[in-house]
C-alpha positions, 0 to 999 in steps of 0.5 A: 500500500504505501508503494501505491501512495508514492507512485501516486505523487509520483505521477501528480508531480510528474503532471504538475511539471508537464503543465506548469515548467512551460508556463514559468520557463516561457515568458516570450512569445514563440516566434520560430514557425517550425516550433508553432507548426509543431505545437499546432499539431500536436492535439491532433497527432496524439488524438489520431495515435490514441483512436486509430489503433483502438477503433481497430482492436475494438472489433472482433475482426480487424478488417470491420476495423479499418474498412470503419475507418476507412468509411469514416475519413472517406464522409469527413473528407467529403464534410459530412458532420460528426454524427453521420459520420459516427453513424456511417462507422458504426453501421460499417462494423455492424454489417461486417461484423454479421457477415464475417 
């Protein structure tokens, strides 16, 4: 039990630090584009790196997966809203789920 404590604090501490030494070691504007590109897409990646491989280990075939994935950027790509897409991939695993 008291290792679980300390690999608690250790974990807050470790938090707070990601999310405070940015904001007390950066004072100055970022000016350099190659730094602000980096920053601006980083939600994105990270978002895409933790979805991706779950949407295809989520089913029992990995083929219902990615042709889920595969409908999903398809209607995106063609600017359809998020429900729609949702729906589309949730239909996609469904009917290749009862054939495979």
């Amino acid at each position: 039990m008291p290792n679980m404590l300390l690999y608690i604090l250790v974990a807050a501490g470790v938090t707070y630090a990601v999310r405070v030494l940015p904001l007390t070691l950066l004072r100055r504007p970022i000016t350099s584009p190659f730094l602000q590109s980096f920053l601006y897409y980083v939600p994105y990646v990270t978002l895409s790196v933790m979805t991706f491989p779950a949407m295809v280990d989520a089913t029992q075939s990995p083929i219902a997966g990615v042709a889920a994935l595969a409908m999903g950027v398809f209607f995106a790509y063609r600017g359809a809203s998020l429900p729609k897409v949702a729906a589309l991939c949730c239909g996609t695993v469904l009917l290749l789920e009862l054939v495979l």
